[in-house]
C-alpha positions in Angstrom: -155.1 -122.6 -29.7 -151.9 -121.8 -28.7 -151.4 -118.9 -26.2 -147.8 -117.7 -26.6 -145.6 -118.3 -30.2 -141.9 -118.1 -30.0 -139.2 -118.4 -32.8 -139.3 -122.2 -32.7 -141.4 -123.3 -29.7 -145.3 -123.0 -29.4 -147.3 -122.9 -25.8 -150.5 -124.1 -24.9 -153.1 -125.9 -22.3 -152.0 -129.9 -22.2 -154.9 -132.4 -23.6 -153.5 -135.4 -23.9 -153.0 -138.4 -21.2 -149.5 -138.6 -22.7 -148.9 -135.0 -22.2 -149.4 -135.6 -18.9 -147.1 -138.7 -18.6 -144.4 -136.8 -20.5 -144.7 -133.8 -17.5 -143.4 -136.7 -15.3 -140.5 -137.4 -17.6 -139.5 -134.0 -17.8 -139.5 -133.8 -13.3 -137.4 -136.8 -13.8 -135.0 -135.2 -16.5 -134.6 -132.0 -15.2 -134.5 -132.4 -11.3 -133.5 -136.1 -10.9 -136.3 -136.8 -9.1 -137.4 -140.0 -8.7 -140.9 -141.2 -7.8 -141.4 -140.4 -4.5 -141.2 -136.7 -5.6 -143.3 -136.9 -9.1 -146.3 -135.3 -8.8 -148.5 -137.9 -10.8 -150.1 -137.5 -14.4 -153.3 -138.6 -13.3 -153.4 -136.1 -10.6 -152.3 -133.1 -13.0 -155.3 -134.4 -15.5 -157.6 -134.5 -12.2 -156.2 -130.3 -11.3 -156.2 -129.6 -14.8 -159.8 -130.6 -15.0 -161.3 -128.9 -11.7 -159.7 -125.2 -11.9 -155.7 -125.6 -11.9 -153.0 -125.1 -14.6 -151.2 -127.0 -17.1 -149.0 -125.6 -19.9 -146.8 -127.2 -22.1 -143.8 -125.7 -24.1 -143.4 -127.4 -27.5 -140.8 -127.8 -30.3 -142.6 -129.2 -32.7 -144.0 -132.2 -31.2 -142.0 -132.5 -28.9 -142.7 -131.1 -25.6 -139.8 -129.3 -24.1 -141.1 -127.8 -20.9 -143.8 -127.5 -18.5 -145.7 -125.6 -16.0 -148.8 -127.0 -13.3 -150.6 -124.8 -10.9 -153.2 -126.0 -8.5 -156.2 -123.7 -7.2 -155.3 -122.1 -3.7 -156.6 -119.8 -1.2 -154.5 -116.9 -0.3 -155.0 -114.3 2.4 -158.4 -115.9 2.7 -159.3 -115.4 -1.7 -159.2 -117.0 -4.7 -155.5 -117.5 -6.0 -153.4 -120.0 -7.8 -150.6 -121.3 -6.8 -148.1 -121.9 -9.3 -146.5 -125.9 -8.5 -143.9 -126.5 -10.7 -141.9 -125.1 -14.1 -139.6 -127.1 -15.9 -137.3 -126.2 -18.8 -135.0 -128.6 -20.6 -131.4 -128.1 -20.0 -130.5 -127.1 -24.0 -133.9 -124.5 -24.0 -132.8 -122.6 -21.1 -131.6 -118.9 -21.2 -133.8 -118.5 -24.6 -136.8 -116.7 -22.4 -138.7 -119.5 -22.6 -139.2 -119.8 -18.6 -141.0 -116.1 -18.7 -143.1 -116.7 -21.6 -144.6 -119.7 -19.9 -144.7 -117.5 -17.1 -146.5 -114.7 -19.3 -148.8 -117.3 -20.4 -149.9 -118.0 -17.1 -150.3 -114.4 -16.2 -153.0 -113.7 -19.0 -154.7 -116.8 -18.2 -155.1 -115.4 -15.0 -156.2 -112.2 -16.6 -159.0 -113.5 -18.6 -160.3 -115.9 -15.5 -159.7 -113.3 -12.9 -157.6 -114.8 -10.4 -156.1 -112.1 -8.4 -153.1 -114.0 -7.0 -150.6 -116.2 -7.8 -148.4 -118.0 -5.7 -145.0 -119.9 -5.9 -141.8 -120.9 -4.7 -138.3 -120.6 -5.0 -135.0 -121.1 -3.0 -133.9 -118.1 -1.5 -130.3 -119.0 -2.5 -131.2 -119.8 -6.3 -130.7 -115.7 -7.0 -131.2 -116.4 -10.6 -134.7 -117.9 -10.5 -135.2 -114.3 -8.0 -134.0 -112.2 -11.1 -136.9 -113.8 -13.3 -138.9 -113.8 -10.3 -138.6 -110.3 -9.4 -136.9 -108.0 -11.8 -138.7 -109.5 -15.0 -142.3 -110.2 -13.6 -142.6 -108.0 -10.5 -143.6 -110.8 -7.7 -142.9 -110.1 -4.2 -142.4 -112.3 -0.9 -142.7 -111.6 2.7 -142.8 -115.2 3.8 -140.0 -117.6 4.2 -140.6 -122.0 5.0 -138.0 -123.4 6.8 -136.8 -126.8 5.3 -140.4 -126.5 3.3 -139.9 -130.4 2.0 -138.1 -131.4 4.8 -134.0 -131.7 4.9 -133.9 -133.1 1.3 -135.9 -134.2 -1.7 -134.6 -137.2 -4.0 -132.9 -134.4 -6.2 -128.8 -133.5 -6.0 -130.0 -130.0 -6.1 -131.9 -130.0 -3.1 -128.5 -131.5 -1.5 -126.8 -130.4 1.5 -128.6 -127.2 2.1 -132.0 -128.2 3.4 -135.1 -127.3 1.4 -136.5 -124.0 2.4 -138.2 -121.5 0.2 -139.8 -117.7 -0.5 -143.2 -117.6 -1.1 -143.8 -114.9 -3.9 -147.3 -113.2 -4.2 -147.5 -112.2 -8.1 -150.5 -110.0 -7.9 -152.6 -110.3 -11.5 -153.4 -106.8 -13.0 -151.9 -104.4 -10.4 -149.9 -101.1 -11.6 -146.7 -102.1 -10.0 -146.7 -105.6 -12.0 -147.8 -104.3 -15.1 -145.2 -101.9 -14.9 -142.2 -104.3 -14.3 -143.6 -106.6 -16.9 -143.5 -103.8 -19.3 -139.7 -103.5 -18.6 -139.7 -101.1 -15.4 -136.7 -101.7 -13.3 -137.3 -102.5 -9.9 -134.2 -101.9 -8.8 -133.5 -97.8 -7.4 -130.7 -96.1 -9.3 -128.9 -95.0 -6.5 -129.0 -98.7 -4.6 -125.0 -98.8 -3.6 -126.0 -96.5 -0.9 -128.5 -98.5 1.3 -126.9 -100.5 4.2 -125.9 -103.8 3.7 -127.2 -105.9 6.9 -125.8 -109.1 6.0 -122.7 -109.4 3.2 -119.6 -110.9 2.5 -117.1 -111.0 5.2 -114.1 -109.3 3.0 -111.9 -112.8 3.3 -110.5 -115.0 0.9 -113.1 -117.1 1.7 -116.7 -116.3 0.4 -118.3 -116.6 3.6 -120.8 -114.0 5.2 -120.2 -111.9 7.8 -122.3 -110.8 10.9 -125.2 -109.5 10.1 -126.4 -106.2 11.3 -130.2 -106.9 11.2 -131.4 -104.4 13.3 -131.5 -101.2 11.1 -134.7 -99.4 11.0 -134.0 -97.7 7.3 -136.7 -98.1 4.9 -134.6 -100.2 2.3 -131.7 -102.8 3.0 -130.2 -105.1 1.2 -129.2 -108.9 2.0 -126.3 -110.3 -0.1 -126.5 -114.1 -0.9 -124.0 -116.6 -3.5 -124.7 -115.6 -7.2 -124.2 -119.1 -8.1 -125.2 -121.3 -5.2 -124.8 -124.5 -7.1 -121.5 -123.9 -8.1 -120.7 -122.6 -4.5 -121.7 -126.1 -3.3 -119.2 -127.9 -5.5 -115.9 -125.6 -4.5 -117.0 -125.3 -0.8 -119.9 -126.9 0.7 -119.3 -125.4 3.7 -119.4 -122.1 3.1 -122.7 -122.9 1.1 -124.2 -124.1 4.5 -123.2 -120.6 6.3 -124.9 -119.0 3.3 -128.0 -120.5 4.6 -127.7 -120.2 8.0 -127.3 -117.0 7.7 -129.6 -115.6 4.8 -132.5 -117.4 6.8 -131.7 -115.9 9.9 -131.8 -112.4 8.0 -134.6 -113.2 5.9 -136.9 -114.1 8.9 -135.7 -111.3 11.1 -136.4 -108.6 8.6 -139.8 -110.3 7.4 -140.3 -110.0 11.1 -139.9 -106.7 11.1 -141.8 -105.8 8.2 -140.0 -105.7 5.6 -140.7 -107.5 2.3 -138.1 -108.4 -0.4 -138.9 -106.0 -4.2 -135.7 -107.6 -6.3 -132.4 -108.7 -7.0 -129.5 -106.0 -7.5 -126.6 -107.8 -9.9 -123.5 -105.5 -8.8 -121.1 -104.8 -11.3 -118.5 -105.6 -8.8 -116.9 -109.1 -8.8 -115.7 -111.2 -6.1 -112.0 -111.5 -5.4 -112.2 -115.1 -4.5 -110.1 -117.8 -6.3 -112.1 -119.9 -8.7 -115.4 -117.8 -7.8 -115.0 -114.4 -9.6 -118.9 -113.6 -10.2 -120.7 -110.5 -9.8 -122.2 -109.8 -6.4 -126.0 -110.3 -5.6 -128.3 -107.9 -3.3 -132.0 -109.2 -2.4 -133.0 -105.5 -1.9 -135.9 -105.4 1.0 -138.2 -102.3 1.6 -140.4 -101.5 4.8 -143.8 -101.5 4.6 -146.0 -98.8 6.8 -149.5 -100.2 6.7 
């Protein structure tokens, strides 16, 4: 039975061995990898089979995304954490990523997971929108070169591999509330102090950041287009990630955990890179 229905594409638990085998193809397709970085179909049967995940996205019969979870432990419970999600190129920007996502979320509902877990480079702020604004997950927890320097895909290239862990926590008011289309972002936002942000040059480079502030909320600025970044100056992409990690780390340090991305209306005045500028806004947490 299928568990989510969208104008043209239908979602549901894979079955078949060739399901599987067409997961890998899609890994291949849509990061390049190659098959050192797969993760196997007979493994994702295996998962599937003893308490993990695997959806499939479909366009009539043919499948046109995917997402695998394994079972985890997390803070020392039950959890799930959430592997991989891959959408073809030509179905992206069509909400197909969140439904899957959505899909996910009530099978975790109706098996009572508590948790789920996942991944995501801090400097892909458009996977961070999804992640945070549209389903409410939070992260205080930051890998350093998680799959080492690279992985066998151009888009892991020159910036090391490191990653957010989100906690998406199943059934909680706050999540509920954001999934309902709360906006985690606070209204008056422009006021909080910027501890790491654009240097002001024609360059978009950061400037020194001022990470000891003790107020309550901050925000981080990071590229609103990494990839693109990468391709019109690599090296300004590489002191993007020196020095979002050293932020990110010192303020997790400090106990503060990142609550969403703020899109500015405010554009960049640098040649061949006018985008709007991106916040991770970070609150402190008194436990």
């Amino acid at each position: 039975m299928p568990l989510e229905e969208g104008p043209q594409w239908v979602i549901r638990h894979l079955r078949l061995p060739a399901e599987f085998e067409r997961c890998v193809d899609l890994q291949k397709i849509v990061w390049g990898f190659d098959h050192r970085d797969t993760v196997p179909a007979r493994l994702m049967i295996v998962v599937q089979q003893h308490g993990g995940l695997a959806l499939g996205a479909f366009d009539g019969e043919a499948m046109i995304a995917f997402l695998f979870a394994i079972p985890s432990l997390h803070d020392n419970r039950f959890a799930q954490h959430s592997h991989m999600l891959a959408v073809l190129q030509e179905y992206r920007d069509q909400g197909l990523g969140r439904r899957m996502k959505l899909a996910q979320y009530r099978d975790a509902v109706a098996r009572n997971i508590p948790v789920i877990t996942w991944t995501f480079d801090p400097l892909e702020t458009k996977n961070a929108f999804l992640n945070l604004n549209r389903l409410g997950a939070v992260s205080n927890t930051y890998f350093v070169n998680l799959y080492g320097e690279r992985t066998s895909s151009d888009l892991h290239s020159g910036l090391g591999t490191d990653r957010f862990l989100v906690e998406w926590l199943i059934g909680q008011p706050r999540t509920e509330r954001i999934l309902s289309g709360e906006d985690p972002v606070p209204p008056d936002w422009q006021r909080l102090r910027r501890v790491l942000s654009w240097s002001g040059r024609d360059r978009f480079v950061p400037g020194t950041g001022e990470l000891d502030s003790a107020e309550r909320q901050l925000l981080v600025e990071a590229p609103p287009d990494t990839q693109l970044l990468k391709k019109l100056d690599r090296d300004a992409a590489c002191r993007w990630r020196e020095a979002t990690r050293g932020a990110f780390l010192r303020c997790f340090d400090r106990g503060y955990r990142i609550k969403a991305l703020v899109r500015s209306l405010e554009l960049l005045p640098v040649e061949d890179y006018r985008l709007r500028r991106t916040f991770y806004l970070l609150e402190r947490h008194e436990d």
